[in-house]
MARTOR-418895 format. One record per residue (C-alpha): residue number from 1; residue in one letter; x, y, z. Coordinates in Angstrom, 2 decimals. Layout:
   seq   type         x         y         z
   NUM      a         X         Y         Z
...
//
This chain:
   seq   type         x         y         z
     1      x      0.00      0.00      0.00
     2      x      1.54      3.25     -0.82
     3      x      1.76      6.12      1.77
     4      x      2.58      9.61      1.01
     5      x      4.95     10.23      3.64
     6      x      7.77      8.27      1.27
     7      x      8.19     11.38     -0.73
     8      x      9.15     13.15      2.56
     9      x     11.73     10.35      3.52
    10      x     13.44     10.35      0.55
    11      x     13.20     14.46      0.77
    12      x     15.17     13.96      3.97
    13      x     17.52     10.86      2.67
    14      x     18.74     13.53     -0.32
    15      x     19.46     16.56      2.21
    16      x     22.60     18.67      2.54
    17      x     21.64     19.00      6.17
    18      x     20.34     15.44      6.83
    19      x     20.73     14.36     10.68
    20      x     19.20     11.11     12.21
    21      x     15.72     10.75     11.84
    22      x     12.78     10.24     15.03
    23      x      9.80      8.81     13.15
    24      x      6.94      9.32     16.06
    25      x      3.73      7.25     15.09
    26      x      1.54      5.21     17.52
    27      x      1.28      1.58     17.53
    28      x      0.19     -0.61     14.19
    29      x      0.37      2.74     12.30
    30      x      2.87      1.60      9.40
    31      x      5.90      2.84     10.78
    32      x      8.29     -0.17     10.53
    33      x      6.99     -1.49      7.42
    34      x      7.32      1.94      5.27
    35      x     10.89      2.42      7.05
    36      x     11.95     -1.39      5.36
    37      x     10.06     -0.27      2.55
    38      x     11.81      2.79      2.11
    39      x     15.54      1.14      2.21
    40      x     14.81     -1.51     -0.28
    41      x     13.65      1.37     -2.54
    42      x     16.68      3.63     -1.33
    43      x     19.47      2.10     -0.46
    44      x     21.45     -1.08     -1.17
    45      x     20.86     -2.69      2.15
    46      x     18.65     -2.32      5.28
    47      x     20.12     -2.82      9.02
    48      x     17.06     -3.15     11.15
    49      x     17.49     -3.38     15.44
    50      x     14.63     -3.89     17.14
    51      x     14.97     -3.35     20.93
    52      x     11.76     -4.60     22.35
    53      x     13.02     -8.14     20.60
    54      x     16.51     -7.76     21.17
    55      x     16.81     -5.85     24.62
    56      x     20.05     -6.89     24.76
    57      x     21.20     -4.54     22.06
    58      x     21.02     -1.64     24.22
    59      x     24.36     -2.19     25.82
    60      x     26.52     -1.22     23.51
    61      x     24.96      2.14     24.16
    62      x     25.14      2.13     27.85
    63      x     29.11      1.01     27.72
    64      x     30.41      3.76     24.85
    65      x     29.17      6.83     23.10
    66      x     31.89      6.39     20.41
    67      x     29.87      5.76     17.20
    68      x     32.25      3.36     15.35
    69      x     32.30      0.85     18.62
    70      x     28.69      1.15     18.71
    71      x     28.22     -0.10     14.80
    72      x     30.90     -2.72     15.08
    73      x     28.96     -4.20     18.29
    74      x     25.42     -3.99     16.35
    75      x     27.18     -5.65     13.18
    76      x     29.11     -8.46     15.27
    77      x     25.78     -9.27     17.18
    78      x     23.58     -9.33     14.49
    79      x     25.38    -10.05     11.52
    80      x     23.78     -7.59      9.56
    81      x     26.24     -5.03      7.50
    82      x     26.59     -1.08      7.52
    83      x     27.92      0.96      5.20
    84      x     27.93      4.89      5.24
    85      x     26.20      6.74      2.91
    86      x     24.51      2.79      1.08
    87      x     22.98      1.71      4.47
    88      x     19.44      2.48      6.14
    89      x     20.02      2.15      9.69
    90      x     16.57      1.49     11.29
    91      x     16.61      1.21     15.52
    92      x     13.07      0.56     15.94
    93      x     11.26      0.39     19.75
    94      x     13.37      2.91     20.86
    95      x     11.13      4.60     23.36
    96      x     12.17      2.82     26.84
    97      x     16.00      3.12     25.47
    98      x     16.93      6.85     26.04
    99      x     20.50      5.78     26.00
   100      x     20.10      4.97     22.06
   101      x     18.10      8.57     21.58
   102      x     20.72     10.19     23.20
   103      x     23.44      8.48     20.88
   104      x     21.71     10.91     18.32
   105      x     23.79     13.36     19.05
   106      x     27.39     11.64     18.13
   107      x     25.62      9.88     14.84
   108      x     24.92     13.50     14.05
   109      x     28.04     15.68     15.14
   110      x     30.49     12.84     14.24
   111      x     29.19     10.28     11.81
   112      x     26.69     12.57      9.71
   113      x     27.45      9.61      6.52
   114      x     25.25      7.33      8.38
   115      x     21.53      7.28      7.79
   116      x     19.95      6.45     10.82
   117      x     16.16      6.33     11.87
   118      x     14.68      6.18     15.12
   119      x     10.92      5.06     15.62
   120      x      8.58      3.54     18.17
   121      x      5.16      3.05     19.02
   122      x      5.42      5.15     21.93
   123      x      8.15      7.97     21.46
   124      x      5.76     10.91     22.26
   125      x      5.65      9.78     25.64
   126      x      9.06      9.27     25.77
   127      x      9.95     12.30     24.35
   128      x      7.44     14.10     26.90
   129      x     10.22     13.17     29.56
   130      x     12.45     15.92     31.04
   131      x     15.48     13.79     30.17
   132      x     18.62     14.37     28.04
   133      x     17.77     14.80     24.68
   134      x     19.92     15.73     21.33
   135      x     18.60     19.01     20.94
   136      x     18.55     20.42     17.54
   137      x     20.65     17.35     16.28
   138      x     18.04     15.27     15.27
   139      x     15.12     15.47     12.41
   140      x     11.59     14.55     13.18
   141      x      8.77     13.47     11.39
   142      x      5.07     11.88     12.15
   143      x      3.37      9.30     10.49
   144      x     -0.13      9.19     11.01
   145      x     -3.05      6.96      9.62
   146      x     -3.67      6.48      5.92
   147      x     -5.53      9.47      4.82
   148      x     -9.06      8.97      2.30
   149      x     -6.60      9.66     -0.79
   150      x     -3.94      6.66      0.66
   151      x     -7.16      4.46      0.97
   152      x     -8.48      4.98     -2.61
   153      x     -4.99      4.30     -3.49
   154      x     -4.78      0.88     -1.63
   155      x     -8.13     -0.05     -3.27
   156      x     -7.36      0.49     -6.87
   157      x     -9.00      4.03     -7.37
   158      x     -6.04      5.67     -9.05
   159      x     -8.21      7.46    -11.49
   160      x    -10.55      9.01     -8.81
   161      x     -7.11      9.96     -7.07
   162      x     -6.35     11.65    -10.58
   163      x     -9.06     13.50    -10.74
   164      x     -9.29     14.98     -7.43
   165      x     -5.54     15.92     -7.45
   166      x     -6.42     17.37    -11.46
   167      x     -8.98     20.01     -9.92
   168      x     -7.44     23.47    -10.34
   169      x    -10.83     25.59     -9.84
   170      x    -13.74     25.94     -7.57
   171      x    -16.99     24.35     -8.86
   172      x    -18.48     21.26     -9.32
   173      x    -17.64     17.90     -9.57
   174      x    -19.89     16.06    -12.15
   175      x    -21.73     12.95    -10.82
   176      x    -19.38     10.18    -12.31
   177      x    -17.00     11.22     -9.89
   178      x    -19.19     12.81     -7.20
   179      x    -21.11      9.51     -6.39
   180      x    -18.54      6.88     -6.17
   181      x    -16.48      9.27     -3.76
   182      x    -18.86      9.24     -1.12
   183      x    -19.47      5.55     -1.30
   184      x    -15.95      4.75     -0.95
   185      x    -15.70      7.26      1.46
   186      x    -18.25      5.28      4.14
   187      x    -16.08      2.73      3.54
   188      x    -13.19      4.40      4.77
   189      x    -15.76      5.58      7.77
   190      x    -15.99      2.40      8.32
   191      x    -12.49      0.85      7.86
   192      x    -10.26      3.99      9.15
   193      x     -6.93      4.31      8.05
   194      x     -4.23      1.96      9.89
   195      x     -3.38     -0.41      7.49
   196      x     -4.12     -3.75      8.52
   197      x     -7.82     -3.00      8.62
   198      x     -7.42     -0.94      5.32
   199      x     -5.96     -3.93      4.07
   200      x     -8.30     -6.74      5.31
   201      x    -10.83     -4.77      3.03
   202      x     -9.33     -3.54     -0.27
   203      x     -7.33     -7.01     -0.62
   204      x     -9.44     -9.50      0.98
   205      x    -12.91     -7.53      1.34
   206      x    -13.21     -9.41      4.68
   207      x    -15.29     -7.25      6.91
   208      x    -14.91     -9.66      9.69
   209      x    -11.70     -9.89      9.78
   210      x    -11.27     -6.01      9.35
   211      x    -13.55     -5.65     12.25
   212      x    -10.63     -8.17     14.20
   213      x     -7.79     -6.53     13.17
   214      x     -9.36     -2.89     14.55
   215      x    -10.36     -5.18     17.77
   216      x     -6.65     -5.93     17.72
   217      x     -6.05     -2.25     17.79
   218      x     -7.49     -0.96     20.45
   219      x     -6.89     -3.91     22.70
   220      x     -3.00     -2.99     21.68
   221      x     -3.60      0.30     22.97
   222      x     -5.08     -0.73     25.88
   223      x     -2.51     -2.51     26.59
   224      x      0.22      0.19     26.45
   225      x     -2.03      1.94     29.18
   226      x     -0.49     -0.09     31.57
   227      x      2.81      1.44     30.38
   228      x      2.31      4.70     32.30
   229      x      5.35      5.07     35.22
   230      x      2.33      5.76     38.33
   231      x      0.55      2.39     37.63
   232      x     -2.49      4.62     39.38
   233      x     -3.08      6.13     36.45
   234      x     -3.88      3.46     34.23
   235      x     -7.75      3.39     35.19
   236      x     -8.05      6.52     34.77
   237      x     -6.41      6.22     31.41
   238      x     -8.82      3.51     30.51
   239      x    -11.84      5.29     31.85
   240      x    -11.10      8.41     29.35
   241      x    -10.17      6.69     26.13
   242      x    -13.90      4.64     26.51
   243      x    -15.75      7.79     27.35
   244      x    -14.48      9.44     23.55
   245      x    -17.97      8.09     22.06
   246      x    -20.12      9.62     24.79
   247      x    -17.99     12.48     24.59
   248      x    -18.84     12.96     21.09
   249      x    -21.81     11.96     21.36
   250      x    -23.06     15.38     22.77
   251      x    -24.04     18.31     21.45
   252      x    -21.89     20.43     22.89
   253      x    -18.74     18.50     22.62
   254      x    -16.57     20.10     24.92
   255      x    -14.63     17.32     27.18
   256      x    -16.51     17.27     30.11
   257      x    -14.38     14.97     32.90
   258      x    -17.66     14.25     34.81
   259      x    -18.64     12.06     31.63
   260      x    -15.34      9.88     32.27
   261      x    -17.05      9.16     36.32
   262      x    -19.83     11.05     38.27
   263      x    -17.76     12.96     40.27
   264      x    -14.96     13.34     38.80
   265      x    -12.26     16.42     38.98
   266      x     -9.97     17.85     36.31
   267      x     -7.09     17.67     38.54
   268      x     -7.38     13.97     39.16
   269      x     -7.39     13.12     35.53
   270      x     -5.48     15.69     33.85
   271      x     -2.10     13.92     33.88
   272      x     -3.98     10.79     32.54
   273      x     -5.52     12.69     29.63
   274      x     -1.88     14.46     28.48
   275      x     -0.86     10.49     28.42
   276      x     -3.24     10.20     25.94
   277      x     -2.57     13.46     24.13
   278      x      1.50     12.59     24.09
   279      x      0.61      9.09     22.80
   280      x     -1.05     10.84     20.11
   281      x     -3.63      8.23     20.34
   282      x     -5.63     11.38     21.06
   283      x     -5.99     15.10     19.29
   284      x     -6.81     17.50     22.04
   285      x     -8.70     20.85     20.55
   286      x     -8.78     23.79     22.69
   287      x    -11.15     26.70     22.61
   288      x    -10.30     29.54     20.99
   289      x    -11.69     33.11     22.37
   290      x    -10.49     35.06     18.98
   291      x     -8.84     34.76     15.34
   292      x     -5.91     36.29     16.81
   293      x     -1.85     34.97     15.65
   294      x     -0.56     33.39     17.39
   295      x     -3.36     31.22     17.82
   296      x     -1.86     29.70     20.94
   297      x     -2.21     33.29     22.91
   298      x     -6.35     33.28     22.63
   299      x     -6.73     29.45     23.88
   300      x     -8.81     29.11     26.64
   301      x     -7.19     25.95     28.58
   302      x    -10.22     25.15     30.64
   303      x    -12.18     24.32     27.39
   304      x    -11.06     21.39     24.81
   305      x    -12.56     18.81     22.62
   306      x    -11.33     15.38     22.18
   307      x    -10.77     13.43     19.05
   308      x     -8.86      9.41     18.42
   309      x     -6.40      9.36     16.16
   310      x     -8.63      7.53     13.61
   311      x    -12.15      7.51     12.69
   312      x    -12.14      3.36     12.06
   313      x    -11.18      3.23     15.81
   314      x    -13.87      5.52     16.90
   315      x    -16.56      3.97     15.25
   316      x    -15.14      0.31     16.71
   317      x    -14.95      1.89     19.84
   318      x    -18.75      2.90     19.63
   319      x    -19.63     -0.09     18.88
   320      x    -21.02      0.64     15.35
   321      x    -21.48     -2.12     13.04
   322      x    -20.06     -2.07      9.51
   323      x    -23.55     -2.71      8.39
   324      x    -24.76      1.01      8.96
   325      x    -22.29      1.39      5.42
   326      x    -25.62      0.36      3.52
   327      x    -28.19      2.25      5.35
   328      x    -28.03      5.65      3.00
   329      x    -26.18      8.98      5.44
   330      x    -26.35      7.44      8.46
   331      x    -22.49      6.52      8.97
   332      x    -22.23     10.54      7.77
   333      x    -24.75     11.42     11.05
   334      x    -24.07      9.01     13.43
   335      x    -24.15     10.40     16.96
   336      x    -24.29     14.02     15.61
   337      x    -21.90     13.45     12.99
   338      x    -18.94     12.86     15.56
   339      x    -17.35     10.39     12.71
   340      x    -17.71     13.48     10.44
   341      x    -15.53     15.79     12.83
   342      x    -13.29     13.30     13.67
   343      x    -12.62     12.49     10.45
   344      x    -12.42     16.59      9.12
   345      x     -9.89     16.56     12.15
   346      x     -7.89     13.53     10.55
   347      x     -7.06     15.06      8.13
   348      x     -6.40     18.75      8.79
   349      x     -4.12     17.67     11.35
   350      x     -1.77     16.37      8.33
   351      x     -1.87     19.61      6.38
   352      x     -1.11     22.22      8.72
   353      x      1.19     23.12     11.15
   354      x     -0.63     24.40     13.77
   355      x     -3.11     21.69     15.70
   356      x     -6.83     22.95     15.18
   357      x     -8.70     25.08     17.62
   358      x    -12.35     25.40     17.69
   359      x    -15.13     28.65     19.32
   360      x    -18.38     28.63     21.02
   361      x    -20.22     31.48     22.90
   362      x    -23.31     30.82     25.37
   363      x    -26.82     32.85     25.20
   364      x    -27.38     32.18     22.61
   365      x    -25.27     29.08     21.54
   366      x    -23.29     28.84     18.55
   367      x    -20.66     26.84     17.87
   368      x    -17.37     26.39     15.04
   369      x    -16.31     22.99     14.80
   370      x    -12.91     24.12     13.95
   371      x    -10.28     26.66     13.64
   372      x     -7.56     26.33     11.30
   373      x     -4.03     28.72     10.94
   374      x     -2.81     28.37      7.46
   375      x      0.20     30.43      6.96
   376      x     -0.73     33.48      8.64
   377      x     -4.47     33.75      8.30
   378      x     -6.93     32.23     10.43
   379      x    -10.12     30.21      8.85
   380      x    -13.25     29.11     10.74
   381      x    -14.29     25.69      9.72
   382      x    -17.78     24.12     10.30
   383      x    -18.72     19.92      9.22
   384      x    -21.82     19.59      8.51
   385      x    -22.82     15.80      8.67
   386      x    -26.44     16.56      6.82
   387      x    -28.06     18.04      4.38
   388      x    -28.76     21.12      5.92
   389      x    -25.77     23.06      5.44
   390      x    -27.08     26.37      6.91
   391      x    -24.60     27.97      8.83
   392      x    -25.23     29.85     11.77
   393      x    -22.03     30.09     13.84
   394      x    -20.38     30.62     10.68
   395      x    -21.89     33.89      9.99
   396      x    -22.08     34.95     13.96
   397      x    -18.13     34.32     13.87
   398      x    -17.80     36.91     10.51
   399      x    -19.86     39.55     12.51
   400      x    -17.57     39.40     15.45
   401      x    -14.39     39.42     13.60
   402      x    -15.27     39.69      9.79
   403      x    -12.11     41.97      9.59
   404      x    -10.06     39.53     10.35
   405      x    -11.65     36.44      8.02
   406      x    -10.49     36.02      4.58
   407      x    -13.11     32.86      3.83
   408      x    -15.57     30.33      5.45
   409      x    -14.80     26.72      5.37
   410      x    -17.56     24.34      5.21
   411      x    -17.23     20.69      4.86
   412      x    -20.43     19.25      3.90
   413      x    -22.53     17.21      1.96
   414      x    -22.89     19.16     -0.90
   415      x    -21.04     19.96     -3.66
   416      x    -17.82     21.95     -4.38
   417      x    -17.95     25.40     -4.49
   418      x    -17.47     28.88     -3.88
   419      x    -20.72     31.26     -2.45
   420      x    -19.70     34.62     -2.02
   421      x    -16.93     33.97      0.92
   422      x    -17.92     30.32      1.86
   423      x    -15.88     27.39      0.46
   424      x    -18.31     24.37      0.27
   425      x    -15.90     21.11      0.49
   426      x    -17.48     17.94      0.07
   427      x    -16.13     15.55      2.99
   428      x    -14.32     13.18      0.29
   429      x    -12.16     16.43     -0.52
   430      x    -11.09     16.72      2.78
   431      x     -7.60     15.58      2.16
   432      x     -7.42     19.16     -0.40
   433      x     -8.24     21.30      1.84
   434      x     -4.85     23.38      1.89
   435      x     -4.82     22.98     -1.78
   436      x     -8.55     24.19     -2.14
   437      x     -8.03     27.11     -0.03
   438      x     -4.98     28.38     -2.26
   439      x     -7.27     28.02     -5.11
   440      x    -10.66     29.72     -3.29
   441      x     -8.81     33.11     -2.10
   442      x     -7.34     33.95     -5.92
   443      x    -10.62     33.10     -7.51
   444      x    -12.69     35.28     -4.33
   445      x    -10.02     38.15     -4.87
   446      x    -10.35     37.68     -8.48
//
């Protein structure tokens, strides 16, 4: 299955100022296989270490910080060989070995000819620690899970990728296209995007066994709960991760802690929640009180939504069958269209920098789903999940800071195109939306 991200390796393999990589992606994500994938493109040999197999391995960077010892022990051991500049070094499980992280450093100030990649399932937490850390001598990137476009790639729709990516003005897409998007977008609803599912589907078309493999998932995850340091926590842990559908479930979405247990206080749950959040197994959105830059200064830290990392693990995790992919919208609405925003998050969080915020006001309520920062403008962002695409909160955001909005977002059911200052994306464009943007503001100036 191809992913995207390969571009960006071999971006970083062909560098002037390559330094080791730190590949940060949770568990069952794709992050060894596209690492092996991308040195038997690359390079004329792959040395892989894996130090949850071989624990042993981590020695030889507890006894020396001299790079050449180091290689000659990992060659000797494994039998595997190295060579600078031809090799793709791969240490893989790296997260309980901050000895090996910290080895960055030398690999980078005295062997830069070496191409070396760190990754593990659970590296954000590791890399949450206040422990020494190769500062500035290290690269980093993020895999996340296959976006819509990777998914109509893995199942044969090249030509409907084509098209989409062939789009260079606002208005819309005929029905040849239009139609088959959405259907193969429920699927995606309804597979997600970490591979194995993905796969059990486009290859196999096995919706049992793609409902196992998500099972498989999440159980993984739970699992790695357990992995917190204060073995207190993990409860708690547990408790918010299977709250996420309730969460969403409301109207108002806004995390609300006495939803995780009657009773319950932000302070006794906060440090189990940023688990979550530096696992990346969740997105955390905070409220924003204004379109102000940076966007971080107007977040109001008592307020936040929460998202999983992938819309096939929420709707396992709620407990909806695959079935509701025949039954017309209704994957689109389900529980107030929380697979809709989750999904809209998905994918924005790929394209731009800056993690999405989102604004409400009370009396009266209104409500944008998101706020995005793209370069240095700020758009408000609403999903609608039905038909009814009026939007309220849209237009009660532009009276309150019109000044400062350039264009409306609106991901919907409807087709593409461009009213006045609204952008109308249909949800299987999602994966544009930078793109689409670009294109919106020169044809609205225009």
């Amino acid at each position: 299955m191809e992913r995207l991200l390969m571009d960006k390796l071999l971006q970083w393999k062909n560098s002037t100022y390559r330094k080791p990589l730190i590949l940060k992606g949770v568990r069952q994500v794709g992050k060894t296989w596209i690492l092996k994938e991308f040195g038997r493109r690359y390079y004329e040999n792959t040395a892989y270490f894996n130090f949850d197999e071989n624990m042993e391995y981590k020695q030889f960077f507890e006894t020396t910080k001299e790079v050449d010892r180091i290689l000659q022990n990992l060659m000797l051991a494994s039998g595997q060989k190295i060579l600078p500049e031809k090799t793709l070094i791969i240490f893989d499980e790296v997260q309980d070995c901050p000895n090996v992280i910290n080895a960055m450093k030398y690999f980078c100030e005295n062997a830069p000819e070496y191409h070396i990649v760190c990754a593990g399932s659970l590296l954000g937490i590791a890399l949450a620690k206040p422990s020494s850390f190769p500062v500035g001598k290290v690269n980093f990137m993020q895999i996340d899970p296959m976006t819509f476009t990777e998914f109509l790639l893995a199942n044969g729709d090249e030509n409907l990728v084509s098209y989409l990516n062939s789009i260079n003005i606002i208005e819309p897409i005929p029905d040849a296209f239009y139609n088959p998007l959405y259907e193969k977008l429920k699927m995606y609803y309804v597979t997600g995007g970490m591979p194995e599912p993905v796969l059990m589907w486009t290859k196999e078309r096995d919706v049992e066994a793609m409902q196992e493999a998500l099972s498989g998932i999440i159980n993984a995850y739970e699992r790695d709960f357990a992995k917190h340091p204060d073995i207190s926590e993990f409860p708690k842990i547990s408790m918010i991760w299977k709250s996420i559908p309730s969460q969403l479930a409301r109207e108002n979405k806004k995390f609300i802690y006495k939803v995780v247990k009657e009773g319950a206080r932000a302070r006794e749950y906060e440090d189990a929640l940023q688990w979550l959040v530096d696992a990346r197994l969740v997105h955390k959105v905070y409220r924003s009180t204004a379109p102000g830059l940076p966007i971080s200064a107007y977040d109001d830290l008592s307020a936040f939504k929460i998202y999983l990392v992938d819309v096939g693990l929420l709707r396992r995790l709620a407990q909806l069958a695959p079935t509701a992919f025949g039954e017309g919208n209704r994957l689109f609405t389900e529980f107030r269209g929380a697979l809709s925003e989750n999904y809209v998050l998905q994918t924005l969080v790929t394209q731009f920098e800056v993690m999405p915020r989102y604004w409400s006001q009370n009396n009266p309520p209104y409500e944008v789903d998101f706020i995005i920062q793209r370069e240095n403008d700020i758009f408000p962002v609403e999903v609608k999940a039905e038909l009814n695409t009026k939007s309220r909160s849209l237009k009660k955001y532009v009276d309150l800071f019109g000044d400062k909005i350039k264009l409306r977002i609106r991901f919907s059911m409807d087709n593409l195109k461009l009213n006045d200052d609204v952008l109308n994306i249909p949800l299987f464009m999602a994966d544009q939306t930078d793109r689409l943007i670009g294109m919106a503001l020169k044809q609205y100036k225009g």
